[in-house]
C-alpha positions as CSV (number, residue, x, y, z in Angstrom):
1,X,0.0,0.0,0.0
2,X,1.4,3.9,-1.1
3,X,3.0,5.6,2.3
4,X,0.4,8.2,1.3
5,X,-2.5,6.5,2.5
6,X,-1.1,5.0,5.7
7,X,-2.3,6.3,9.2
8,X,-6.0,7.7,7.6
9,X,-8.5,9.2,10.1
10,X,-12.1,7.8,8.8
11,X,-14.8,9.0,10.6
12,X,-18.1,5.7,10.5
13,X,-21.2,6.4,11.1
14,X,-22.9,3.4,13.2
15,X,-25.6,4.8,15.2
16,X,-27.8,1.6,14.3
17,X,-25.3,-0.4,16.4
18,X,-27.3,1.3,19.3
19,X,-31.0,0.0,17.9
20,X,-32.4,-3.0,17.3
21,X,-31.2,-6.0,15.4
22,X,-31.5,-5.0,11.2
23,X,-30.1,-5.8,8.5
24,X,-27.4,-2.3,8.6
25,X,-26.4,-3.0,11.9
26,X,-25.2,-6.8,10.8
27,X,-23.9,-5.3,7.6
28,X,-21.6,-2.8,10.0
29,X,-20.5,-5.3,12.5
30,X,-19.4,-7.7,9.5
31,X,-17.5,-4.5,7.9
32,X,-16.2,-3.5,11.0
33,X,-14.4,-6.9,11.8
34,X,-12.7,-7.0,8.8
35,X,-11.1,-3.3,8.5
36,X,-7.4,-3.0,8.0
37,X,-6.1,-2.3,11.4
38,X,-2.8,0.4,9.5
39,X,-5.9,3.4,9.8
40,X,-8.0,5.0,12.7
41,X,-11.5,4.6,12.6
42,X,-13.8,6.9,14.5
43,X,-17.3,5.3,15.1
44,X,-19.6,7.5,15.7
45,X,-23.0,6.3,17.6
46,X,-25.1,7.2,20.5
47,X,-23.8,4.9,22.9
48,X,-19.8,4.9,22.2
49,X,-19.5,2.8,25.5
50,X,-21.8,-0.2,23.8
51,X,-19.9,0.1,20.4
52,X,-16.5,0.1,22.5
53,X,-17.9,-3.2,24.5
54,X,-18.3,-4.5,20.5
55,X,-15.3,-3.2,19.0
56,X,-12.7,-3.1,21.6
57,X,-9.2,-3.2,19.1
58,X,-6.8,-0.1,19.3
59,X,-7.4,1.0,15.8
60,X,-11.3,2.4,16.8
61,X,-12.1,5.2,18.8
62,X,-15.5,6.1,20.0
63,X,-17.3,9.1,20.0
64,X,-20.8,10.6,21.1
65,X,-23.3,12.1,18.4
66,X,-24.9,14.7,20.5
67,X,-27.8,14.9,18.8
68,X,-30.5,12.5,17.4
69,X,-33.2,14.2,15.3
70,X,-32.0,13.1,11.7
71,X,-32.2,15.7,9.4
72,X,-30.4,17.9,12.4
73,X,-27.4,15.1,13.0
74,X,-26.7,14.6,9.0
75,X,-27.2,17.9,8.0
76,X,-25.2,19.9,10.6
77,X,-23.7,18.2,13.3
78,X,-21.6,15.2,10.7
79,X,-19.9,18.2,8.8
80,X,-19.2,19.6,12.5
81,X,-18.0,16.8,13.4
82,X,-15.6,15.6,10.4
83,X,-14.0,19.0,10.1
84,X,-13.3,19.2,14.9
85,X,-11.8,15.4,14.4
86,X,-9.7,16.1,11.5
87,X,-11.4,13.3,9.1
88,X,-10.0,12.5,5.9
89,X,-13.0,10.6,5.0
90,X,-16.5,10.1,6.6
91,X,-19.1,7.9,5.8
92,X,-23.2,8.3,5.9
93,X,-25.8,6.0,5.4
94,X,-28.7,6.5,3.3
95,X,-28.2,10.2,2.4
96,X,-25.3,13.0,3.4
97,X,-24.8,16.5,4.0
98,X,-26.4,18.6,0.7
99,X,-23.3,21.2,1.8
100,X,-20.9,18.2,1.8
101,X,-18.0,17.5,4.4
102,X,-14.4,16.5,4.3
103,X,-14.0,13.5,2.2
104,X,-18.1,12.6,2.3
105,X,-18.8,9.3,1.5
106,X,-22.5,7.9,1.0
107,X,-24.3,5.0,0.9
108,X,-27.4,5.8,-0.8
109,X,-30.5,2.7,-1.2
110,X,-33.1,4.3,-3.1
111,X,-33.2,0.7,-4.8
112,X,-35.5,0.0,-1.8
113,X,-37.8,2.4,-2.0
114,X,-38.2,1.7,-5.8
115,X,-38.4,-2.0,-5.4
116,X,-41.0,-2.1,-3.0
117,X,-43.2,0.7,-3.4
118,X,-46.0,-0.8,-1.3
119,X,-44.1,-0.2,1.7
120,X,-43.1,3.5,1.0
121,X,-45.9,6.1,0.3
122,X,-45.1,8.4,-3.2
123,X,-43.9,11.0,-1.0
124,X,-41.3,9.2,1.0
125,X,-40.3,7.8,-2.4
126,X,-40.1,11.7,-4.1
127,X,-38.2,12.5,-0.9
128,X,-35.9,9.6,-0.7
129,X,-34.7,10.6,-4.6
130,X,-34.5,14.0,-3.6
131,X,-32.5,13.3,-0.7
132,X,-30.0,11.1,-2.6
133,X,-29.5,13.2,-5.4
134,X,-28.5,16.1,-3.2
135,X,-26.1,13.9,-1.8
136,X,-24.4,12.0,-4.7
137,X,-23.5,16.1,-5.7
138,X,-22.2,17.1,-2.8
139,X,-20.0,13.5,-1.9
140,X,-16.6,12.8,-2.9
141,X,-17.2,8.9,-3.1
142,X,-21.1,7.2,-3.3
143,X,-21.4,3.5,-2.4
144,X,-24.7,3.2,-4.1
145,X,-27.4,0.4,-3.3
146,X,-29.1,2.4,-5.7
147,X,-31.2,2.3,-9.2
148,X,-28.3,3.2,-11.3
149,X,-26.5,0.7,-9.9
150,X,-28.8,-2.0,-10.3
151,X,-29.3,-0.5,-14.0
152,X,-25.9,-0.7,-14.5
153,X,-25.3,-4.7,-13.5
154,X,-28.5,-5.5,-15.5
155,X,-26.9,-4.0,-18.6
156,X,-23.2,-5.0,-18.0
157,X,-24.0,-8.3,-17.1
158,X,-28.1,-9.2,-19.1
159,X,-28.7,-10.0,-22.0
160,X,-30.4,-7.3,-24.0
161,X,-33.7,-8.5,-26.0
162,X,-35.8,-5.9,-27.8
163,X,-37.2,-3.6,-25.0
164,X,-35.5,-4.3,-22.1
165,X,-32.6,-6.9,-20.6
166,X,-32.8,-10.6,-19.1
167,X,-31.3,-10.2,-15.5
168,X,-27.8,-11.9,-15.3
169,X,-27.8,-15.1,-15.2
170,X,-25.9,-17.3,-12.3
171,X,-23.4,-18.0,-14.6
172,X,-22.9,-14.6,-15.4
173,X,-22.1,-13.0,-12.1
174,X,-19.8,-16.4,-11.5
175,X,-17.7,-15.7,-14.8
176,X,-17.3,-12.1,-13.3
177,X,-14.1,-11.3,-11.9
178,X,-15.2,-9.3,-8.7
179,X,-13.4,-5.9,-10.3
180,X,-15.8,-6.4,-12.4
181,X,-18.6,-5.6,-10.1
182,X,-17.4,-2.9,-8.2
183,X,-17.1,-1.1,-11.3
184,X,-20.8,-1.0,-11.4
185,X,-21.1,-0.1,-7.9
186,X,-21.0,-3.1,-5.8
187,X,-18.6,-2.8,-2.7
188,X,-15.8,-5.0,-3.2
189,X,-16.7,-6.8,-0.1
190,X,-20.3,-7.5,-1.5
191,X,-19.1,-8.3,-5.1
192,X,-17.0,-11.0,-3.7
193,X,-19.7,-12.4,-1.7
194,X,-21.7,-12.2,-5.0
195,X,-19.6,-14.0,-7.1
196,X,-18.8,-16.5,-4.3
197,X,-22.7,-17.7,-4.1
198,X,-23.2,-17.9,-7.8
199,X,-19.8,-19.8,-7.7
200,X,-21.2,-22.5,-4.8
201,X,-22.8,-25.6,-5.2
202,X,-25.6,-24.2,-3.7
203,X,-28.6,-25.5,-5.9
204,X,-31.3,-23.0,-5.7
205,X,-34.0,-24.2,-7.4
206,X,-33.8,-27.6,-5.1
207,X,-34.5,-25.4,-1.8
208,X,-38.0,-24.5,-2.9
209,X,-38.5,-28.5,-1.8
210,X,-36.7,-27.9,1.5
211,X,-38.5,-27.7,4.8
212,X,-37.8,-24.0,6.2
213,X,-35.3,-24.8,8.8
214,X,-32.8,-26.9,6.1
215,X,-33.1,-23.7,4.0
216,X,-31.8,-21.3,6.4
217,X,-28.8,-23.2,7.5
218,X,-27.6,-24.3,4.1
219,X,-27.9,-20.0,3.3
220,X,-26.4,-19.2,6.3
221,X,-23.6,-21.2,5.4
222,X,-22.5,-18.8,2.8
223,X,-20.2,-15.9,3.1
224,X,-22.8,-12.9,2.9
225,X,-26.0,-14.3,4.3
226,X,-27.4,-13.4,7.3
227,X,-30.8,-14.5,9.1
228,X,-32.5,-10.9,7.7
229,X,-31.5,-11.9,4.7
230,X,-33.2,-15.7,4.5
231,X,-36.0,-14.2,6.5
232,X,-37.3,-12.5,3.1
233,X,-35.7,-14.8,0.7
234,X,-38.4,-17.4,3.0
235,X,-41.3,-14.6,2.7
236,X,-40.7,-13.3,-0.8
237,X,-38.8,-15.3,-2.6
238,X,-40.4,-18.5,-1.7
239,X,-44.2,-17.3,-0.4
240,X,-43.7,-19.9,2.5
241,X,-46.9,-18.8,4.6
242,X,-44.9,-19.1,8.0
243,X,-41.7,-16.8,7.6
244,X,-41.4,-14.4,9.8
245,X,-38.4,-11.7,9.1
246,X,-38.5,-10.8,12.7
247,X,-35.2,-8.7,12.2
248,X,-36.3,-6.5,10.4
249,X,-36.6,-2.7,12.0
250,X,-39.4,-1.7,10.1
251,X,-41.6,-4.6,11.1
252,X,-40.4,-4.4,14.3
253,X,-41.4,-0.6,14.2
254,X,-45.0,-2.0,13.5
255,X,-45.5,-4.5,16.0
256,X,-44.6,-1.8,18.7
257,X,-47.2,0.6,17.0
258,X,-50.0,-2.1,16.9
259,X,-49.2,-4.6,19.0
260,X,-47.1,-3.1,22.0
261,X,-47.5,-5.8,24.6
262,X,-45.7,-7.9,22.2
263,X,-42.1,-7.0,23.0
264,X,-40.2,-10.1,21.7
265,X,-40.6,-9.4,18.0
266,X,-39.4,-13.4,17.2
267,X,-41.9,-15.0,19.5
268,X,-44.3,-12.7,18.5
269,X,-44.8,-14.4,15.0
270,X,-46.3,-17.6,16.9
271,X,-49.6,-15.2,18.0
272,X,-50.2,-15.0,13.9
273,X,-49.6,-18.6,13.4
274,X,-50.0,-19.9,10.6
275,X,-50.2,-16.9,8.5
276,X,-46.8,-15.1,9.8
277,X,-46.1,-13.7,6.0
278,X,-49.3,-12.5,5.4
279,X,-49.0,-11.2,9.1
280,X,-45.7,-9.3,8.3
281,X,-46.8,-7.8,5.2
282,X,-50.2,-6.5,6.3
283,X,-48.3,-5.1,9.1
284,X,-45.5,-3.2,7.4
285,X,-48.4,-1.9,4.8
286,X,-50.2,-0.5,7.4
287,X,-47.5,1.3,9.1
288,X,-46.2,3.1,6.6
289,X,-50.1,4.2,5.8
290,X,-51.2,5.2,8.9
């Protein structure tokens, strides 16, 4: 590695290592194990004493956001922030500062609210795009979960009919080399878990004839996927009538709105028994309607 980019100040922020179990938080404690110890890392959360409890090694330091309300925290208190630490890079989930900060980095997933517009109403969905737009101009790197990304793969990697493109094929993505991917804007971390599952011997077409359980530990198996992730690859993917994805926030958000005597979200799918799927998804519909 140059000399030049030895000893770099990073500034993370991991606030949703303070909430409840979701899909980002497991996403940031996988990241965070594997980060080259040769930089500093400053995570930035609510509770730096639970993230230090997590991450004790040398190379992280922990620090207090002061402030909660979101538009508030990103907007002014991040830039404040990156510039009194002396950051050389800072990372933000989901959108950024419009006015930027030093070495802004964003992770914008519009590709969610796109995808699955029956869980966000059109103005979320305006705002969302707003929100990320504004922050792609004012960052100096975007790690996108976005749909130019997903464009991109399609059209890199599909076949292109008359109208539109085939979605890659398996054998596609496992020809890729994982540069390859990250190109179109997968992290390299996620490309290589990517072209490691299409490369597995992983037959996904038998699963459909395996009993719940069987699926999730031959998924969890592979480098990549976690339980949030078989959860709705159970609900959506395969329709099974009983998966619950009782990791996920925004469900979890619901059955504290509706249902608040219910406090352990995983036990709570046996009071909707048999019909946890349909359960979840009337749920999540509703509380992003109220």
């Amino acid at each position: 590695m140059p000399e030049a980019w030895r000893e770099v100040r990073i500034g993370l922020d991991v606030h949703v290592l303070n909430g409840p179990p979701q899909g980002t938080a497991s996403a940031w404690r996988n990241l965070l194990r594997h980060l080259p110890p040769l930089h500093e890392y400053r995570l930035y959360s609510f509770d730096p004493a639970l993230t230090a409890r997590l991450f004790p090694e040398r190379h992280f330091v922990h620090c207090r956001i002061p402030i909660h309300q979101p538009h508030v925290r990103i907007q002014l208190v991040y830039p404040w922030l990156a510039r009194r630490d002396h950051c050389d890079a800072f990372h933000v989930n989901y959108y950024g500062p419009w006015l930027g900060a030093p070495g802004l980095v964003v992770t914008i997933h519009d590709v969610i609210y796109l995808d699955f517009p029956e869980y966000a109403p059109a103005g979320r969905r305006r705002q969302m795009a707003l929100l990320g737009s504004l922050s792609a101009r004012a960052a100096r790197q975007i790690t996108t979960v976005s749909e130019y990304s997903k464009r991109r793969i399609i059209e890199r990697f599909g076949v292109r009919a008359v109208h539109a493109y085939a979605f890659p094929t398996r054998e596609a993505i496992a020809a890729a080399a994982p540069e390859q991917l990250v190109a179109v804007g997968f992290s390299r971390r996620k490309a290589e878990y990517a072209t490691g599952i299409a490369r597995s011997d992983l037959d996904l077409d038998a699963l459909a004839e395996l009993p719940d359980d069987e699926i999730r530990a031959r998924l969890v198996a592979l480098p990549g996927i976690g339980e949030w992730t078989v959860d709705w690859f159970l609900a959506r993917h395969l329709a099974r009538p009983t998966a619950w994805p009782a990791g996920d926030l925004a469900l979890r958000k619901a059955l504290a709105a509706f249902y608040p005597e219910l406090t352990d979200a995983r036990a709570a799918g046996e009071r909707f028994h048999p019909f946890e799927n349909l359960t979840a998804h009337y749920l999540l519909l509703a509380y992003v309607t109220r």
